[in-house]
C-alpha positions in Angstrom: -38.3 -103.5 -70.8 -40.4 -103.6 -74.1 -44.1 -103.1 -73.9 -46.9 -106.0 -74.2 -48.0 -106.8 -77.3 -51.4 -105.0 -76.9 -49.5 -102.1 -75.5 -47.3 -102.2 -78.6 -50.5 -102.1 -81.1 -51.6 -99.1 -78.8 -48.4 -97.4 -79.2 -48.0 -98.3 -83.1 -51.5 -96.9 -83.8 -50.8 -93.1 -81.9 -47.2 -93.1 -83.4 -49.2 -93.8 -87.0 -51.7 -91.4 -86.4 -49.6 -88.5 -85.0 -47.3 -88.9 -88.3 -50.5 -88.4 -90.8 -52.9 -86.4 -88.4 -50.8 -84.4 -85.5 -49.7 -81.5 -85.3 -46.2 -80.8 -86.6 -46.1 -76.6 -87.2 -45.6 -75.9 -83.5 -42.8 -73.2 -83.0 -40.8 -75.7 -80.4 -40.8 -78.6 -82.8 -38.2 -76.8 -85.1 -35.6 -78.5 -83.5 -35.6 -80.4 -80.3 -33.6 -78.4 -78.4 -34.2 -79.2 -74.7 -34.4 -75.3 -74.0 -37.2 -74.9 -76.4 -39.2 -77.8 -75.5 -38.5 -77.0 -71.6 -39.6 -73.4 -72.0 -43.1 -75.2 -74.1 -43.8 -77.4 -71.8 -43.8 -75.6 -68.5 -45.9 -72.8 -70.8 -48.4 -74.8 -71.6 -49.5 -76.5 -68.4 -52.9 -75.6 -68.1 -52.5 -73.3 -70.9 -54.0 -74.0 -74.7 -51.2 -73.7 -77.4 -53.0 -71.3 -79.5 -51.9 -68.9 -76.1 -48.7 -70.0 -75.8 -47.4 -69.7 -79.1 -47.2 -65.8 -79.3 -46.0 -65.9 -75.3 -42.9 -68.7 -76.4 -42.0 -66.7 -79.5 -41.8 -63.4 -77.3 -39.7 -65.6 -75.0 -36.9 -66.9 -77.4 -36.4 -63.4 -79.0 -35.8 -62.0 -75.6 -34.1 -64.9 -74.0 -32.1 -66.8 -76.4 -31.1 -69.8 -74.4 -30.8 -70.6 -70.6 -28.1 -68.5 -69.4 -29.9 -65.5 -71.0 -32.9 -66.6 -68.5 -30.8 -67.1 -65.5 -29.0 -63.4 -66.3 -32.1 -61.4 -67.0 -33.4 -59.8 -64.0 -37.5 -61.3 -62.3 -39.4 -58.3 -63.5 -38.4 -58.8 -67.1 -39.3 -62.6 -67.2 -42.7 -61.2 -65.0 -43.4 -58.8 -67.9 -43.1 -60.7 -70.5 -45.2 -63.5 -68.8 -47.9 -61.1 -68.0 -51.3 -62.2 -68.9 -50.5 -65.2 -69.4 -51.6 -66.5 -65.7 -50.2 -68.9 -63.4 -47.7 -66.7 -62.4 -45.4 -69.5 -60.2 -44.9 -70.5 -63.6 -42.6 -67.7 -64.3 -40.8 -67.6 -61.1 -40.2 -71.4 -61.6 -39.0 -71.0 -64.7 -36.4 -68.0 -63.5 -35.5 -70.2 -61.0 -35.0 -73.2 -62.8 -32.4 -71.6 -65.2 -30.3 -70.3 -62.5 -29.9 -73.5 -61.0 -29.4 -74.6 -64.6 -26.3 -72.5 -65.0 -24.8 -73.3 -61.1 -25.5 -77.1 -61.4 -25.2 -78.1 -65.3 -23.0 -75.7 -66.7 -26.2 -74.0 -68.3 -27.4 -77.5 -70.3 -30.6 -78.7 -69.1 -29.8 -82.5 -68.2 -32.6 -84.9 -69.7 -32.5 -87.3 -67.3 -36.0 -87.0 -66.4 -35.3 -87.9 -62.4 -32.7 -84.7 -62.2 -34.9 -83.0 -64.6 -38.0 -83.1 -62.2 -35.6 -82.1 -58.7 -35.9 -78.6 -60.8 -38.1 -75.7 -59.9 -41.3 -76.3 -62.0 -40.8 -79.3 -63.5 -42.5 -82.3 -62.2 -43.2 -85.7 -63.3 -45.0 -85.6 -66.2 -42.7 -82.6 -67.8 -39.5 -83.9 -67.0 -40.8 -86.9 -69.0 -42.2 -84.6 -71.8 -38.5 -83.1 -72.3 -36.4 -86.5 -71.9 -38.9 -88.3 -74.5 -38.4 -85.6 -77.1 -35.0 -84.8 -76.6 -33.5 -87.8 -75.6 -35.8 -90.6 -77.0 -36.0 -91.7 -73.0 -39.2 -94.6 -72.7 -40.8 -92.2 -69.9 -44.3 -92.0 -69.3 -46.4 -88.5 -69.2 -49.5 -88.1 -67.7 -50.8 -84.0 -68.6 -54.2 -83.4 -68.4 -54.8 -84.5 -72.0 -53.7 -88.3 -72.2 -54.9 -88.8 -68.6 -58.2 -88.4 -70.6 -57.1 -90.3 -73.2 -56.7 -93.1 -70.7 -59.8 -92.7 -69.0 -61.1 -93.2 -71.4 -59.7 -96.1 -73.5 -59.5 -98.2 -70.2 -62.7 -97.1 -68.9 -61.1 -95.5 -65.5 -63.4 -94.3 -63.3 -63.1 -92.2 -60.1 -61.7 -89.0 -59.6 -58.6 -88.1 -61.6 -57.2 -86.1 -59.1 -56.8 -88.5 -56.1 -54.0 -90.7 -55.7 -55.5 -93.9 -56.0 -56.4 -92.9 -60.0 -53.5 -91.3 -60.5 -51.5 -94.7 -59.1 -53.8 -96.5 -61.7 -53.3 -94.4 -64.7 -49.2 -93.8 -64.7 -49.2 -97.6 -64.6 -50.9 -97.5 -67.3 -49.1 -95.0 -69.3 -46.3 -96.9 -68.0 -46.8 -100.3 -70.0 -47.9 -98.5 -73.3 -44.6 -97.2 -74.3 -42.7 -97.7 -77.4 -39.2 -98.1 -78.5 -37.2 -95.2 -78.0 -36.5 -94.0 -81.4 -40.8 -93.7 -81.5 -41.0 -92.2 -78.2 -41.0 -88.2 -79.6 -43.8 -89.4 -82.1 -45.5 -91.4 -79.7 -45.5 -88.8 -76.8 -46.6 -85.5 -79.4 -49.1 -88.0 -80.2 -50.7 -88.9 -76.9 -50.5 -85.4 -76.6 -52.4 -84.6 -79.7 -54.8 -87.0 -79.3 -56.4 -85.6 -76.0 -56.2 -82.0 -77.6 -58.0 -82.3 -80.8 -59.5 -85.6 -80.8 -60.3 -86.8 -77.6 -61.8 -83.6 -76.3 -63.2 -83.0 -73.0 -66.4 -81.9 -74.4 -68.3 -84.0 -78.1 -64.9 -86.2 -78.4 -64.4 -87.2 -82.1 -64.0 -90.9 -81.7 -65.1 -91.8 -85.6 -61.3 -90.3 -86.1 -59.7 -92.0 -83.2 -57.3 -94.1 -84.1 -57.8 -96.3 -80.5 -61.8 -96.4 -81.3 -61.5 -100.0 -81.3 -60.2 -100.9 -78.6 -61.5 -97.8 -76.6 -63.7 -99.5 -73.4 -65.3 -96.0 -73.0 -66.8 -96.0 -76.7 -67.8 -99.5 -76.3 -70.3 -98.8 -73.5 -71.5 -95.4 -74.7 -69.5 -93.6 -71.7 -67.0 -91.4 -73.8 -68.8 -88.4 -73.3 -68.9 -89.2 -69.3 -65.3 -90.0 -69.1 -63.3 -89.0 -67.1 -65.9 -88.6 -64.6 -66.1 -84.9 -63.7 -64.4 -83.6 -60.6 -67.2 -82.2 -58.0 -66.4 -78.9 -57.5 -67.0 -77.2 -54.3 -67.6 -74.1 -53.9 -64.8 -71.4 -53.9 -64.7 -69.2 -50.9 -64.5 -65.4 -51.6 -62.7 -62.6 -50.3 -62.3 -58.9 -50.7 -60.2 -56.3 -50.7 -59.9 -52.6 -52.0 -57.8 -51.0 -54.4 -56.4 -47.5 -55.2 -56.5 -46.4 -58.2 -54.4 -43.6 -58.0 -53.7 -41.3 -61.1 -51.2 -38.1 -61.5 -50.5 -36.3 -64.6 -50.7 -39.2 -66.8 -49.0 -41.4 -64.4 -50.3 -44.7 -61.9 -49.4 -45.4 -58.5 -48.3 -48.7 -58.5 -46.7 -51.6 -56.2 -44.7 -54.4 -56.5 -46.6 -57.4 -54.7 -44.3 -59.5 -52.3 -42.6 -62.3 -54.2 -45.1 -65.2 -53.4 -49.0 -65.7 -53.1 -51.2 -64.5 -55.4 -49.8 -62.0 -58.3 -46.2 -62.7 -56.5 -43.8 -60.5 -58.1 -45.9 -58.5 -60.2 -46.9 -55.0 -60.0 -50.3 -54.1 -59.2 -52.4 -51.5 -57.7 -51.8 -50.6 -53.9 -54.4 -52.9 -52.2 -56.7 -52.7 -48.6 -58.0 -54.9 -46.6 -60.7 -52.1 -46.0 -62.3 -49.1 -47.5 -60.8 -47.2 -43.8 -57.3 -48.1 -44.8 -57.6 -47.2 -48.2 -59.0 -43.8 -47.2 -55.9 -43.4 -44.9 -53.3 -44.1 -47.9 -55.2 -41.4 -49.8 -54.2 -38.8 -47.1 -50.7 -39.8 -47.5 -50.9 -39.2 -51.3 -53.6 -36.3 -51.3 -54.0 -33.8 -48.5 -57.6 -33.7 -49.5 -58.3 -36.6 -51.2 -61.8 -37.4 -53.3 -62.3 -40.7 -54.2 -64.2 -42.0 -56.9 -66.0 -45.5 -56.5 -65.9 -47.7 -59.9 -67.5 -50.7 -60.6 -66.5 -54.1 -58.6 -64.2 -56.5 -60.4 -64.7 -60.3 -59.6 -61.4 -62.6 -60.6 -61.3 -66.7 -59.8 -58.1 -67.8 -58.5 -57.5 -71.3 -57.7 -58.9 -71.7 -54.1 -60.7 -68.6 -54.0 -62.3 -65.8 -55.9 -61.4 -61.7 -55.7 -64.3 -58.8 -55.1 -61.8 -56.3 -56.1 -63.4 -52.8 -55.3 -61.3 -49.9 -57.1 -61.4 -46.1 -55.8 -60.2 -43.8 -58.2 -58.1 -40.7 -57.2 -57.3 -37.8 -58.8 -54.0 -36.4 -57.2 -53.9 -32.7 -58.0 -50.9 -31.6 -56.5 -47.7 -32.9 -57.0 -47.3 -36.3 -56.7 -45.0 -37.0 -53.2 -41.7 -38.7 -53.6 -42.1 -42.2 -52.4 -40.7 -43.3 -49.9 -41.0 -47.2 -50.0 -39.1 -49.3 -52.4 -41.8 -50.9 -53.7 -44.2 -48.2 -55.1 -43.6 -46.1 -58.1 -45.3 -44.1 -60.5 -45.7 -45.6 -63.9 -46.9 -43.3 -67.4 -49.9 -44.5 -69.1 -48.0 -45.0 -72.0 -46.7 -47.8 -70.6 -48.6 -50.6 -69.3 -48.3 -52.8 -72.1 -44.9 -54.1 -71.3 -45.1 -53.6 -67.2 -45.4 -56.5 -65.4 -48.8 -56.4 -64.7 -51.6 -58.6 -63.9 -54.4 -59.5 -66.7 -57.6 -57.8 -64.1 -55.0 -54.5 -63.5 -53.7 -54.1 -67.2 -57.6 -54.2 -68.4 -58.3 -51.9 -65.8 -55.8 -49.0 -66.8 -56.7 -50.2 -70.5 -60.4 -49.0 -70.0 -59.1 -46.0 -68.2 -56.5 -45.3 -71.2 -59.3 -46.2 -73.3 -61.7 -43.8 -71.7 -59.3 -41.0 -71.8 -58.2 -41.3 -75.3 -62.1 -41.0 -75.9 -62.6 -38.3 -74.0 -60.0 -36.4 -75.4 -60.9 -37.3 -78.9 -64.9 -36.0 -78.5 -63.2 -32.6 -76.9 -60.9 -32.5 -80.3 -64.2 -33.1 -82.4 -66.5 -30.0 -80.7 -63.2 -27.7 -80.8 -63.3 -28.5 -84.4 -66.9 -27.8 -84.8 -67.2 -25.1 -83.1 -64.9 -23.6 -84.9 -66.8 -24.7 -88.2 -69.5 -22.8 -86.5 -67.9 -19.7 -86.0 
């Protein structure tokens, strides 16, 4: 079914625009090869590109295509990942190519209904891959165009709910092009909502919808889409040990779901009492060392984490559960560690290295000296 004729000028006018103004450098847009654009797309929900570029690069040097993914153990797609948030992400994404490989022979289909029955890949990203890959008139909704939307149809409410969700894929919906412009068309819907029609001062003198744009016509771009009330967040705490031998962390691997779900991360309390008691198991006499509070927002709640430092003198005990081990120093960078832990051991790397370096500096001058 083709588009209506003022959804066809709509179309024409992004697909024009994205060919002199959009953005056509990105790493992924190379080639459209479904893995690449897969592997984008699920990196850059709810992420900015500038991010994801160095994260996707990292990516397809280590894992060349999907049965590479599906092969390589959870801990290495975990650490590469790391920092970059959203960890379900990552786990999806694992998951995804492994049923890849059992169900399709290791080719991601792009039909975007099989597409979004995958692990992370819903709706709007199943259509994302199909559209550049296959040319397939599928409507995407990301947080960017449903702006663009809001915007140019004057949608009000909030864009969260059901009822303007409903109203705004129908939308995107009738808008589509003919195939052979859907890539253009969909990197420039895309586009659009990234570096024109901003959340924040949108540039509509270079919009290429201005004129038919119901938000700029009443003077409500700037409160479209109307923002989402946020409640809120409840808070919880917990401790953590910060446990430190002979240039070595303590360090365990966090049960494969929830918050931080795979990663490792520093043994954590639900009390200061419990945390003392781990201690004893580490240190027969243990002194621990409070350090400054560390708040972190999830989601649907936010994290007092409260870190107590210990210096384990003797040696440090075998360990008896699977899922604690000591790590060096020297090598945080490529654990699989959460962004609030690996700037924690940074600072105390940091610290060290400092430390070290002023005791280097008054051996040398003292030495002068004498």
């Amino acid at each position: 079914m083709s588009a209506p004729r003022g959804g066809r000028r709509f179309a024409a006018r992004v697909v024009a625009w994205q060919a002199e103004h959009g953005r056509h450098d990105l790493p992924w847009q190379a080639s459209r090869d479904p893995y690449g654009v897969w592997l984008a797309e699920v990196m850059l929900q709810q992420t900015q590109v500038a991010t994801v570029i160095p994260y996707y690069r990292r990516f397809r040097e280590r894992f060349a295509d999907v049965a590479a993914l599906a092969a390589a153990p959870l801990a290495d797609v975990l650490s590469l990942w790391a920092g970059l948030g959203y960890y379900a992400r990552a786990r999806n994404l694992h998951a995804c190519a492994r049923q890849v490989v059992e169900r399709f022979d290791g080719r991601l289909p792009l039909d975007a209904g099989l597409l979004a029955q995958l692990p992370g890949i819903g709706r709007s990203t199943a259509a994302a891959i199909a559209a550049f890959c296959a040319g397939a008139r599928e409507p995407i909704l990301d947080g960017n165009v449903k702006r663009v939307l809001a915007r140019h149809f004057a949608v009000d409410g909030d864009m969260t709910t059901a009822r303007v969700e409903r109203v705004l894929w129908a939308k995107a919906a009738s808008l589509l092009p003919a195939s052979a412009d859907m890539p253009a068309y969909t990197q420039g819907m895309m586009d659009l909502g990234a570096t024109v029609c901003t959340r924040t001062a949108p540039k509509c003198a270079a919009c290429p919808l201005v004129g038919s744009c119901a938000a700029h016509a009443s003077g409500r771009a700037e409160q479209l889409p109307r923002a989402r009330r946020r409640r809120a967040l409840p808070g919880r705490r917990a401790w953590a040990l910060l446990a430190l031998h002979e240039g070595r962390v303590l360090l365990q691997r966090r049960a494969p779901s929830g918050i931080w779900g795979g990663l490792y991360a520093l043994p954590q309390f639900d009390s200061a009492a419990s945390l003392r008691r781990a201690a004893g198991e580490i240190d027969t006499r243990p002194r621990l060392l409070p350090l400054p509070s560390r708040r972190h927002a999830f989601t649907h709640f936010t994290l007092t984490l409260m870190p107590r430092r210990l210096e384990v003198a003797a040696p440090a005990p075998a360990l008896r559960e699977d899922d604690l081990l000591w790590l060096p120093l020297t090598d945080i960078e490529g654990a699989p560690l959460p962004a609030p832990v690996l700037a924690l051991l940074r600072e105390i790397t940091g610290a060290a290295a400092g430390a070290a370096a002023s005791g280097a500096t008054a051996r040398r001058r003292g030495r002068a000296r004498a």
